[in-house]
C-alpha positions as CSV (number, residue, x, y, z in Angstrom):
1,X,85.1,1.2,52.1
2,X,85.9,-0.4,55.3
3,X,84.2,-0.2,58.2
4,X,85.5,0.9,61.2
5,X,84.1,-1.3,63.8
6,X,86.5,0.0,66.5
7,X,84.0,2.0,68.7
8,X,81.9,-1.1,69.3
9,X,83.9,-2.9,72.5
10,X,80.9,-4.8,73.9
11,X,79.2,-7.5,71.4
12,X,76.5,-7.7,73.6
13,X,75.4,-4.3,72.1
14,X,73.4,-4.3,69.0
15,X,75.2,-2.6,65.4
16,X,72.2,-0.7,64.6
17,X,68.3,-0.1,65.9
18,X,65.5,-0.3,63.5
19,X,62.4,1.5,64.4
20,X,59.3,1.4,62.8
21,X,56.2,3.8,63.2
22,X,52.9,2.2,63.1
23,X,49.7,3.2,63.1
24,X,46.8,1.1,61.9
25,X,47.8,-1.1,59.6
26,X,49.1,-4.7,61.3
27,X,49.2,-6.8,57.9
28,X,51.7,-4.5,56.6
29,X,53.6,-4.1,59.3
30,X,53.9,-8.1,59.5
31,X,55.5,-7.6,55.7
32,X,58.1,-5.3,56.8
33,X,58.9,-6.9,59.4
34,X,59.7,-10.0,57.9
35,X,61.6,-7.9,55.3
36,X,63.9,-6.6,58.4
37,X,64.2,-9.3,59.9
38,X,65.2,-10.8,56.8
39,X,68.1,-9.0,57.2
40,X,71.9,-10.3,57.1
41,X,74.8,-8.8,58.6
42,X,78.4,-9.1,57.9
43,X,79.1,-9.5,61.8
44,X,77.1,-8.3,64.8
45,X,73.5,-7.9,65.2
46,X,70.9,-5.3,65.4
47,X,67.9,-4.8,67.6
48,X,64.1,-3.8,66.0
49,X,61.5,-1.3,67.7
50,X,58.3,-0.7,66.7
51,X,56.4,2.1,67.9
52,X,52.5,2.0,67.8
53,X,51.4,5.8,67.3
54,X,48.0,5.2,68.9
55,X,46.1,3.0,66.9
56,X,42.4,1.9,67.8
57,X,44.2,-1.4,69.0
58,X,47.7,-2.0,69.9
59,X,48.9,-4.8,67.3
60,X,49.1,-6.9,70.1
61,X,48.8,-10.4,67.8
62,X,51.8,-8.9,65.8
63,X,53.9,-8.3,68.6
64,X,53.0,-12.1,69.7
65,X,54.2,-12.9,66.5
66,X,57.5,-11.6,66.5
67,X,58.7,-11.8,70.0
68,X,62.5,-10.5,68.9
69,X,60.8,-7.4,68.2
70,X,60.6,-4.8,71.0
71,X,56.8,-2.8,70.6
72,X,56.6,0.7,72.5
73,X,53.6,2.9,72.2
74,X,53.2,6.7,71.9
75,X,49.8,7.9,72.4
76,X,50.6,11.5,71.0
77,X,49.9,11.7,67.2
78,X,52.9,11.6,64.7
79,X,55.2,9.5,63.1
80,X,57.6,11.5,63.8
81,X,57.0,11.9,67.7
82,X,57.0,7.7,67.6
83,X,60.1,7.3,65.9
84,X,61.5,9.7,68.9
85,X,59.7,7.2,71.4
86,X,61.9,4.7,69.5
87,X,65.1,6.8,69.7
88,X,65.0,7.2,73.1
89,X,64.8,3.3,73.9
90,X,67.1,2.1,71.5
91,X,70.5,1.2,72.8
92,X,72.0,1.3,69.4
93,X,75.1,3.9,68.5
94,X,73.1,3.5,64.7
95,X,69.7,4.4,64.1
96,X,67.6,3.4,61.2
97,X,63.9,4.0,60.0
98,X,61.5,2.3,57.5
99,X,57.6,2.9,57.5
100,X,55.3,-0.1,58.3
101,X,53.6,0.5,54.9
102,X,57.6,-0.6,53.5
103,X,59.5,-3.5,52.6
104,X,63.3,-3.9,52.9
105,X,65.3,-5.2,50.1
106,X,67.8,-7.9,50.8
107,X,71.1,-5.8,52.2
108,X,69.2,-2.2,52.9
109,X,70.5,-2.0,56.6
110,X,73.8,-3.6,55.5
111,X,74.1,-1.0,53.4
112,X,73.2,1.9,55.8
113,X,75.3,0.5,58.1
114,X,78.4,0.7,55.7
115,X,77.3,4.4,55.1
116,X,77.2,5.8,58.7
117,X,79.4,3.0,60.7
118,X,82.5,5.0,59.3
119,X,81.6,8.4,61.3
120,X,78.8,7.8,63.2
121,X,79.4,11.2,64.8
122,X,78.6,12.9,61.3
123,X,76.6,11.0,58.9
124,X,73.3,11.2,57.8
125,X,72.3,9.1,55.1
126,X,69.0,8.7,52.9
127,X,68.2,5.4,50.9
128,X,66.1,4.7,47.7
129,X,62.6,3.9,47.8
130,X,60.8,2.0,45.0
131,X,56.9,1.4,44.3
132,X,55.7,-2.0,44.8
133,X,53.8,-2.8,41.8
134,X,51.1,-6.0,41.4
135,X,52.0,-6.6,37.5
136,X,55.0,-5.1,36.2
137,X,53.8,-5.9,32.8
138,X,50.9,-3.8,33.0
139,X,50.7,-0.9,35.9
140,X,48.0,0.8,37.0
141,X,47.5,4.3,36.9
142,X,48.6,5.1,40.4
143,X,51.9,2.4,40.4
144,X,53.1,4.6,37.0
145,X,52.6,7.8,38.5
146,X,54.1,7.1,41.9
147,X,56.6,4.9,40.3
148,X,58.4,8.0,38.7
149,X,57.0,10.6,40.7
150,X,56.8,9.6,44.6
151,X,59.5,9.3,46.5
152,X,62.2,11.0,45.0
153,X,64.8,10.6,47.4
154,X,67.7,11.3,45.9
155,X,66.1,14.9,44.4
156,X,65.3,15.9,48.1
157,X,68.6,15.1,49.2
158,X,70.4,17.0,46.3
159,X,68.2,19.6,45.9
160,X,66.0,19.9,49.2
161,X,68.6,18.5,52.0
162,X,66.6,16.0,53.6
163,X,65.5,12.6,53.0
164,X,62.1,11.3,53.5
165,X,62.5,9.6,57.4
166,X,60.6,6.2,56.2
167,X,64.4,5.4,54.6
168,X,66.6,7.6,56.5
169,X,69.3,6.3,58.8
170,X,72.1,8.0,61.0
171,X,74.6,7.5,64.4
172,X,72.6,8.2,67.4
173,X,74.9,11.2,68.4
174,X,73.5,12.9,65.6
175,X,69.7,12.4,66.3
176,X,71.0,13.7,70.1
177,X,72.7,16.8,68.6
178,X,70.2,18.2,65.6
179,X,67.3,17.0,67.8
180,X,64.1,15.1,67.9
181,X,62.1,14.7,64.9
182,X,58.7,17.3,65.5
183,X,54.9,17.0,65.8
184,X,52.4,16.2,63.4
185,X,51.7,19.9,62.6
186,X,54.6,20.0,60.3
187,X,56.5,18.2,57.4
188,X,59.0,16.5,60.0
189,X,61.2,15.2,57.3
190,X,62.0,18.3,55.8
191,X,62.2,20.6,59.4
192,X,64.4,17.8,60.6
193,X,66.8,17.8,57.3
194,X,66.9,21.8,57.7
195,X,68.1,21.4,61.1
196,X,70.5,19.1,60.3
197,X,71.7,21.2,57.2
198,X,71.7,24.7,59.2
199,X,74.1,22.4,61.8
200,X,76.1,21.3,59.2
201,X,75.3,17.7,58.6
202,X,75.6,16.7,55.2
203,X,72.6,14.0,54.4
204,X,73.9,11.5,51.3
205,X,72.4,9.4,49.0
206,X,72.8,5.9,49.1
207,X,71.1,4.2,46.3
208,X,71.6,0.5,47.5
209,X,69.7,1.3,50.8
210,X,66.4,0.2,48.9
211,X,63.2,-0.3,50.2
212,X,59.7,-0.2,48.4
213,X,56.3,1.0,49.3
214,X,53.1,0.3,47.8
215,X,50.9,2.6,45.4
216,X,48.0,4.3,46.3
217,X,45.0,2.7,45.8
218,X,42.4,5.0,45.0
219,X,42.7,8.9,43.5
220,X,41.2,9.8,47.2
221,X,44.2,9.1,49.0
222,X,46.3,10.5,46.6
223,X,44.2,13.8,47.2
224,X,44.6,13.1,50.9
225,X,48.4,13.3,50.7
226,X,48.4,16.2,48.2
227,X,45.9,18.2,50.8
228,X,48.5,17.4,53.6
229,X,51.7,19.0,51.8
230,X,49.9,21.9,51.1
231,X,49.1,22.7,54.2
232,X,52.2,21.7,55.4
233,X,53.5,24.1,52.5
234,X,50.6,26.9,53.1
235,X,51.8,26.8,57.3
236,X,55.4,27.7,56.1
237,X,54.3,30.3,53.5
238,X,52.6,32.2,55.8
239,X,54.9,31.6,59.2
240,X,57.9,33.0,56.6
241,X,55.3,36.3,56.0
242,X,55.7,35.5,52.2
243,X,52.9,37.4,50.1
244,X,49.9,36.3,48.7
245,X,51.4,36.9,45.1
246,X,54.2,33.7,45.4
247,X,51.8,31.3,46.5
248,X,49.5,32.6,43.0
249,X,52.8,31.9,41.2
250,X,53.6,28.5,42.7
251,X,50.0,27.6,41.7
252,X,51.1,28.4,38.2
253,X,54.3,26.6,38.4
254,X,52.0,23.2,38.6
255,X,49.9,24.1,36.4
256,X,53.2,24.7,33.9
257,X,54.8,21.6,35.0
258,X,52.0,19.4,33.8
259,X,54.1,18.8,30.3
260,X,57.0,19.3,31.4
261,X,56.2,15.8,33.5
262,X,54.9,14.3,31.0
263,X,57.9,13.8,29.4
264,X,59.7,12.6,32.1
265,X,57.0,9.8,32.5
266,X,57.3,9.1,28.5
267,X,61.0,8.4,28.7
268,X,61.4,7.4,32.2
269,X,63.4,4.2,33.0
270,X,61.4,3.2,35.6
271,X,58.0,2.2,33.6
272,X,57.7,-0.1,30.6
273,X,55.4,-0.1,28.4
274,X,53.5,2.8,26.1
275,X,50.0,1.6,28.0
276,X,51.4,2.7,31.4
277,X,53.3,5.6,30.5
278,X,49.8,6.8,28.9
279,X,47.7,6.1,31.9
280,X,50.3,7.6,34.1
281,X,50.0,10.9,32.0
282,X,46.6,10.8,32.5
283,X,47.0,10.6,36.5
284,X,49.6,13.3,36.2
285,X,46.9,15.8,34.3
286,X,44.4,15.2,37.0
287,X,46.2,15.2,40.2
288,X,47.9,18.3,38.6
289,X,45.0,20.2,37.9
290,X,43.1,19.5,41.2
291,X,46.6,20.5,43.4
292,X,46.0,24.0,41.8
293,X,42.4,24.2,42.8
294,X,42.8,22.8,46.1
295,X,45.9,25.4,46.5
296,X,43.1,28.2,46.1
297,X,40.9,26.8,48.2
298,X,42.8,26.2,50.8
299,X,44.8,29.6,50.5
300,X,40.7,31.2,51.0
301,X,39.8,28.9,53.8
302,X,40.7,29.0,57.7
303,X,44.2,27.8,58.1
304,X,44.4,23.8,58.9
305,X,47.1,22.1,59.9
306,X,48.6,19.2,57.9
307,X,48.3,16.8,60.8
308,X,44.5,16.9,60.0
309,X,45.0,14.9,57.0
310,X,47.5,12.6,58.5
311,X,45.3,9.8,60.5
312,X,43.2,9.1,57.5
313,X,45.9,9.4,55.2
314,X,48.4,6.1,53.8
């Protein structure tokens, strides 16, 4: 496809803005950004913004570090309320997002840029995101079940229209006319990809937008995501005065899924290697099982919001 560079009449202004939500976690944010900064154009340039979300210190070595790189700060807690912060002080008619926790393969915001560039007035675009693994000769537990099961971008957009915002890019005139990504209180990703759906925005997938996260380290913070969708989940259950009965049945429909997954991480081609497939099921059984009983429990306990799991959380 060829990209239309006509709306761009002054070089001084940068292709595309890359903002980056951070909170708390400056070694990885070093990694990404040398991965975006990494990263080639055909012509142009493009401008980086990262967007400290409060964190017990400001990265202030980091920003030392990378004086190219423009660092804002947005005391109210959210990623999604930082990458706003960023929105707002790019200058950028292209907008693109990666988490600090992420890498960015070689040609990920060449790509995005070739997606939206076209129609920056319309398009929405999601990219792929890939588990970073220690050994891919022998994964753990965690890098097999997240390797096929977190992160399924292209499923969300196909099936769920939205696309997780730690790969998600866009023109700035649509970000301006769907509307800011919201609060902590909420999934973000999926409230903003409704909004953008009920507006008539059509988010794609583009598979050579690639950028890789790291596993989970310990079952803990796996449970500390899981508890932070389902509150997220329980929030809208309720708010859509759905009855007590559905949210029985989705319990079940985990529960019923557990072989039904199994499979998938048996033949998947994203895992080789009997040993990890096995320890992956195993991860899968357990994770399963306790996201039914923390379902109940949470469906008997005072409503919390999801954003109560968030600072703790990966």
């Amino acid at each position: 496809m060829q990209t239309d560079t006509s709306r761009q009449v002054d070089p001084a202004v940068p292709r595309a803005a890359v903002i980056i939500p951070h909170y708390q976690m400056p070694k990885s944010l070093r990694i990404c950004l040398d991965s975006v900064l990494g990263q080639q154009l055909d012509h142009g340039r493009f401008e980086v913004i990262v967007v400290d979300n409060n964190s017990r210190e400001f990265p202030a070595d980091v920003a030392a570090a990378y004086p190219a790189v423009r660092f804002l700060a947005e005391p109210r807690p959210g990623p999604g309320l930082a990458r706003n912060t960023g929105v707002a002080a790019a200058s950028a008619p292209l907008l693109a997002f990666i988490d600090a926790d992420c890498r960015a393969e070689a040609g990920w915001l060449q790509a995005a840029i070739d997606a939206v560039e076209p129609d920056p007035d319309r398009n929405v675009v999601g990219g792929d995101v890939r588990i970073d693994v220690g050994d891919p000769r022998r994964l753990t537990a965690l890098e097999a079940y997240e390797a096929v099961f977190a992160y399924r971008q292209q499923m969300y957009i196909a099936t769920k229209n939205f696309s997780g915002t730690g790969n998600l890019a866009m023109g700035a005139a649509v970000h301006v006319a769907v509307g800011p990504f919201a609060g902590i209180d909420i999934a973000e990703d999926m409230d903003w990809g409704a909004r953008a759906t009920a507006a008539g925005y059509r988010i794609r997938y583009v598979e050579a937008m690639r950028i890789y996260h790291p596993a989970r380290t310990t079952f803990a913070e796996l449970q500390r995501k899981w508890q932070r969708h389902i509150a997220h989940d329980l929030v809208a259950h309720r708010t859509a005065g759905r009855p007590a009965w559905r949210w029985t049945v989705q319990r079940l429909v985990v529960l019923a899924s557990i072989p039904v997954h199994a499979v998938k991480l048996l033949t998947s081609d994203r895992l080789a290697g009997l040993g990890s497939r096995l320890r992956g099921i195993g991860l899968l059984v357990r994770i399963r099982l306790w996201r039914v009983a923390e379902m109940a429990r949470a469906a008997a306990a005072p409503e919390v919001s999801g954003g109560s799991y968030w600072t703790t959380a990966p």
